[in-house]
SEBAMI-225461 format. One record per atom (N, C-alpha, C, O, CB): residue in three letters; x, y, z. Coordinates in pm, whole numbers, plus 32768, in hexadecimal, padded with zeros to 4 digits. Glycine has a CB too. Layout:
! SEBAMI-225461
ALAXYZ/...
***
This chain:
! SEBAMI-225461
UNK0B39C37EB70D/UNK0B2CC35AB799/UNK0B58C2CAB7B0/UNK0B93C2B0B819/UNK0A9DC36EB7C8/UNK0B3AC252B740/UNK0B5DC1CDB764/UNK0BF6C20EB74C/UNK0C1EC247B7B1/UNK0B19C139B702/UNK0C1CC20FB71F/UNK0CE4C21EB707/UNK0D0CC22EB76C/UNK0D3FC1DBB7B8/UNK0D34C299B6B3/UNK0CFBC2A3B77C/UNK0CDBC2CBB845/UNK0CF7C262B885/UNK0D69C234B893/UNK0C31C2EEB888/UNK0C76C227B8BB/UNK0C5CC1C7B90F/UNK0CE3C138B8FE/UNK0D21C0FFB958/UNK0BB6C19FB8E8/UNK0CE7C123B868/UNK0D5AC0E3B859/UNK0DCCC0D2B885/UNK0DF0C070B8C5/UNK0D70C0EFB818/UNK0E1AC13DB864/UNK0E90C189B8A3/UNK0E97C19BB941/UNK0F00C169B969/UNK0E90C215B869/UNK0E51C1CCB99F/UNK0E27C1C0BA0D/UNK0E38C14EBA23/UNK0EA0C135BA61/UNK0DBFC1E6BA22/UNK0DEEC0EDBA04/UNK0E0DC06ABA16/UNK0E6EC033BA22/UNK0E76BFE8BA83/UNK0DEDC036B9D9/UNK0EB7C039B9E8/UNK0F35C004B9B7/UNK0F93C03DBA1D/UNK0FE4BFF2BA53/UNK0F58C02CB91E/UNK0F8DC0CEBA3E/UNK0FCBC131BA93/UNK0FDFC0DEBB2A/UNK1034C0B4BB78/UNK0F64C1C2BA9B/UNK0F78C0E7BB1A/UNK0F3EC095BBB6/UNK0F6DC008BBDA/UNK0FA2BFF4BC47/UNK0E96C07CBBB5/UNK0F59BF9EBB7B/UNK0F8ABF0DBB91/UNK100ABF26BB95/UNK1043BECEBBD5/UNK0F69BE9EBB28/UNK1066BF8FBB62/UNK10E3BF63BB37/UNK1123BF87BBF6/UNK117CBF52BC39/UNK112EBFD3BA8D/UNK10D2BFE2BC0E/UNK10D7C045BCA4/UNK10C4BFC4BD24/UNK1117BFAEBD7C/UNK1029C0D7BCAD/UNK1025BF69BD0B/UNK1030BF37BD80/UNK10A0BE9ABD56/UNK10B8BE46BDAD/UNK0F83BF21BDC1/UNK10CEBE92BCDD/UNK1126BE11BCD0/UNK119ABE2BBD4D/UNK11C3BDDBBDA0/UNK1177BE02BC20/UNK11CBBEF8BD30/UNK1248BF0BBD38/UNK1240BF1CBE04/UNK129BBF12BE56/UNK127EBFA2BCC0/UNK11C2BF34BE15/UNK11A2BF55BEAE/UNK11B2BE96BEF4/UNK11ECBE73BF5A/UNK10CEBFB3BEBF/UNK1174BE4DBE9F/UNK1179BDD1BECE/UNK120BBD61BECD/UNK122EBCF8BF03/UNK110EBDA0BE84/UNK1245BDD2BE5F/UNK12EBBD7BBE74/UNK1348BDD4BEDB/UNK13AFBDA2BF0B/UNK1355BD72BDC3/UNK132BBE31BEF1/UNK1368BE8ABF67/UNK1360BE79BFFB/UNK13B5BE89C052/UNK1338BF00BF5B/UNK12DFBE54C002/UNK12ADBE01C089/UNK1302BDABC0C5/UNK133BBD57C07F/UNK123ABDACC073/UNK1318BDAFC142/UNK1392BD90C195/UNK1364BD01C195/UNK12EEBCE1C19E/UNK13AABDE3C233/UNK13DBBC9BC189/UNK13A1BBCCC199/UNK1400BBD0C202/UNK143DBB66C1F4/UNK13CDBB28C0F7/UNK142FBC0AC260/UNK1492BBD9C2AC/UNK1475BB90C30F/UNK140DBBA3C34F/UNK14D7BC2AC2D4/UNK14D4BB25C32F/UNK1480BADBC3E4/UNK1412BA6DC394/UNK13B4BA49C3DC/UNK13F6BB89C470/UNK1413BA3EC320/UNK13B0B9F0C30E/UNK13A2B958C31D/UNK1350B915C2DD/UNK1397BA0CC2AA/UNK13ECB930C368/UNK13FFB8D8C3C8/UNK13DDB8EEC438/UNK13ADB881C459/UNK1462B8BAC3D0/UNK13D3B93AC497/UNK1394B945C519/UNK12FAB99DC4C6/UNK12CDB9CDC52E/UNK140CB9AEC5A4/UNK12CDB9B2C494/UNK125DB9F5C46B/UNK120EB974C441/UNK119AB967C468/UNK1277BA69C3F8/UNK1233B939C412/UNK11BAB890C3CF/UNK11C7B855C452/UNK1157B834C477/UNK1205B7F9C32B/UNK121EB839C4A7/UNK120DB7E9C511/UNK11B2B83DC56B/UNK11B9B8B1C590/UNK1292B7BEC550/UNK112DB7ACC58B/UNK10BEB7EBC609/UNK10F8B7B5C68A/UNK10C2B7C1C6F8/UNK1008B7AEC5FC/UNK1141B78FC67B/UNK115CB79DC725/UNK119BB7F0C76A/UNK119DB7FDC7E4/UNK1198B744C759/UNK11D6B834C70E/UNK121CB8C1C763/UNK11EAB911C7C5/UNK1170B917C7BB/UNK1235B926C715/UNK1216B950C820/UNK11E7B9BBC83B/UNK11DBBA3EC84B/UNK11A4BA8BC899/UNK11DDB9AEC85F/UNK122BBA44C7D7/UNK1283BAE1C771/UNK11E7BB1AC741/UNK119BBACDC706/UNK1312BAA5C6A4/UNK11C2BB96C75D/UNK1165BBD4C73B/UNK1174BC22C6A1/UNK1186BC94C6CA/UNK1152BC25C7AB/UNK1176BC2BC639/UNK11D5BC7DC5DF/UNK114EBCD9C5CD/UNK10D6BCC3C5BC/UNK122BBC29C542/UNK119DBD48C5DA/UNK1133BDECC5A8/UNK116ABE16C54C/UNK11E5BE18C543/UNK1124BE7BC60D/UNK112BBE39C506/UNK116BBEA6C482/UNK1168BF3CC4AD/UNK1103BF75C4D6/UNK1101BEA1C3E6/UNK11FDBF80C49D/UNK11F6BFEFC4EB/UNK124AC06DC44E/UNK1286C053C3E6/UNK1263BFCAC5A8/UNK1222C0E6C48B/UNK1260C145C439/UNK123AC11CC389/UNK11C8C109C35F/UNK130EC140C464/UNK12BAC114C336/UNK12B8C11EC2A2/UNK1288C0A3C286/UNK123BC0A3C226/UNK133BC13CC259/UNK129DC02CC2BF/UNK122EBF97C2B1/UNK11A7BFB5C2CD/UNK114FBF7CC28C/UNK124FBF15C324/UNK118AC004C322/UNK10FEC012C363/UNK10CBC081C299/UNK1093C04EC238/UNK1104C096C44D/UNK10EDC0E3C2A0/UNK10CEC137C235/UNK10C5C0F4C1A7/UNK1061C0F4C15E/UNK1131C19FC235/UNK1138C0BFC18E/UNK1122C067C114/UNK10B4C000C0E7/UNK1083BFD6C07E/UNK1184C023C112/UNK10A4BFE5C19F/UNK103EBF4CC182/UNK0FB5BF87C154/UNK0F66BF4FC108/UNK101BBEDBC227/UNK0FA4C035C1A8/UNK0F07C037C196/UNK0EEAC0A7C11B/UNK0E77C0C2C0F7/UNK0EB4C069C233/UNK0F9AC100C0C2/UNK0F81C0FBC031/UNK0F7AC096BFE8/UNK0F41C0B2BF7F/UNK0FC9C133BFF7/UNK0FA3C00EBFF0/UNK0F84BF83BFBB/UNK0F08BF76BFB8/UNK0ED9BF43BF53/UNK0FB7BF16C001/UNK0EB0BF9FC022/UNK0E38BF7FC03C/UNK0DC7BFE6BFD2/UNK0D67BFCABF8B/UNK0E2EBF91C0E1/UNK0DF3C036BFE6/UNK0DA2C0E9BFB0/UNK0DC8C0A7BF05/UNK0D74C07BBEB6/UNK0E27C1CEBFF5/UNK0E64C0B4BEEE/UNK0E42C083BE4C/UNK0DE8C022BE1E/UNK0D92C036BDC9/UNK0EAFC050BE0F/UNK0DF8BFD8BE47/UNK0D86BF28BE35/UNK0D31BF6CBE39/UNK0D45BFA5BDCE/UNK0D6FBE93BEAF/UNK0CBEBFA8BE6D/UNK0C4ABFC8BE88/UNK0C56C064BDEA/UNK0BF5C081BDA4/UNK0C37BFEFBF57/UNK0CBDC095BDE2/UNK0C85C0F2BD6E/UNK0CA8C0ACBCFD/UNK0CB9C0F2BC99/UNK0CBFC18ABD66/UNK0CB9C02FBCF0/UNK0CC9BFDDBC5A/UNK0C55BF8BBC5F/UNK0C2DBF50BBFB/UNK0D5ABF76BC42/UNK0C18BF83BCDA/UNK0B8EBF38BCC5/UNK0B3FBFA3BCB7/UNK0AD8BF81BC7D/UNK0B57BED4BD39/UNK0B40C003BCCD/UNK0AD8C077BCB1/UNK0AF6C09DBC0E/UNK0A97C0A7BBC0/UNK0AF6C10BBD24/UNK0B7FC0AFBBE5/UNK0B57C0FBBB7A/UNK0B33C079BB04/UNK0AF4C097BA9E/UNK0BD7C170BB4F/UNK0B61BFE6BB1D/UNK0B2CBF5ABAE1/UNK0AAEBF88BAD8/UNK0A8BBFA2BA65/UNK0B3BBEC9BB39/UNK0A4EBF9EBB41/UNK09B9BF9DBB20/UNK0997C00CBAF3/UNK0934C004BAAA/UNK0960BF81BB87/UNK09C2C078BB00/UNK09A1C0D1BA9B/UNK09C2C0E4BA14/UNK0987C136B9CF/UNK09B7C125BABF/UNK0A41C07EB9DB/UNK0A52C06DB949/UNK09D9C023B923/UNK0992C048B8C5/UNK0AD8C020B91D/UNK09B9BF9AB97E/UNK0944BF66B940/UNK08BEBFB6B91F/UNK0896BFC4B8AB/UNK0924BF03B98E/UNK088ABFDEB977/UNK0846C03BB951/UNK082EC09BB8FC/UNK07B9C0C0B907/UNK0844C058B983/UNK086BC0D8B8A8/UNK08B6C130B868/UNK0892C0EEB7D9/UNK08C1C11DB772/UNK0955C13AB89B/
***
């Protein structure tokens, strides 16, 4: 079961590295500037990616505490 959990692991970081270099940086010049008044939304395949970005993170902290445990 730890091997498991290992591998998984590994599965996973390599997943949200590859979700977090895929993530759109475009416009990041009008995005750091606060004075704008450009609203930016994340829409469609940005919107989806951001909140599997989100869902992986949360199952590498789940299965982290369940290796400890273990």
């Amino acid at each position: 079961m730890n091997s498991f959990l290992i591998i998984f692991q590994i599965f996973i970081s390599v997943l949200i590295v590859a979700l977090v270099f895929l993530q759109a940086s475009g416009d990041s010049e009008s995005r750091t500037n606060i004075m704008t008044s450009v609203n930016f939304e994340k829409r469609g395949w940005e919107k989806v990616m951001y909140y599997f970005t989100i869902g992986s993170i949360f199952v590498f902290l789940l299965s982290s505490i369940v290796q400890t445990l273990i």
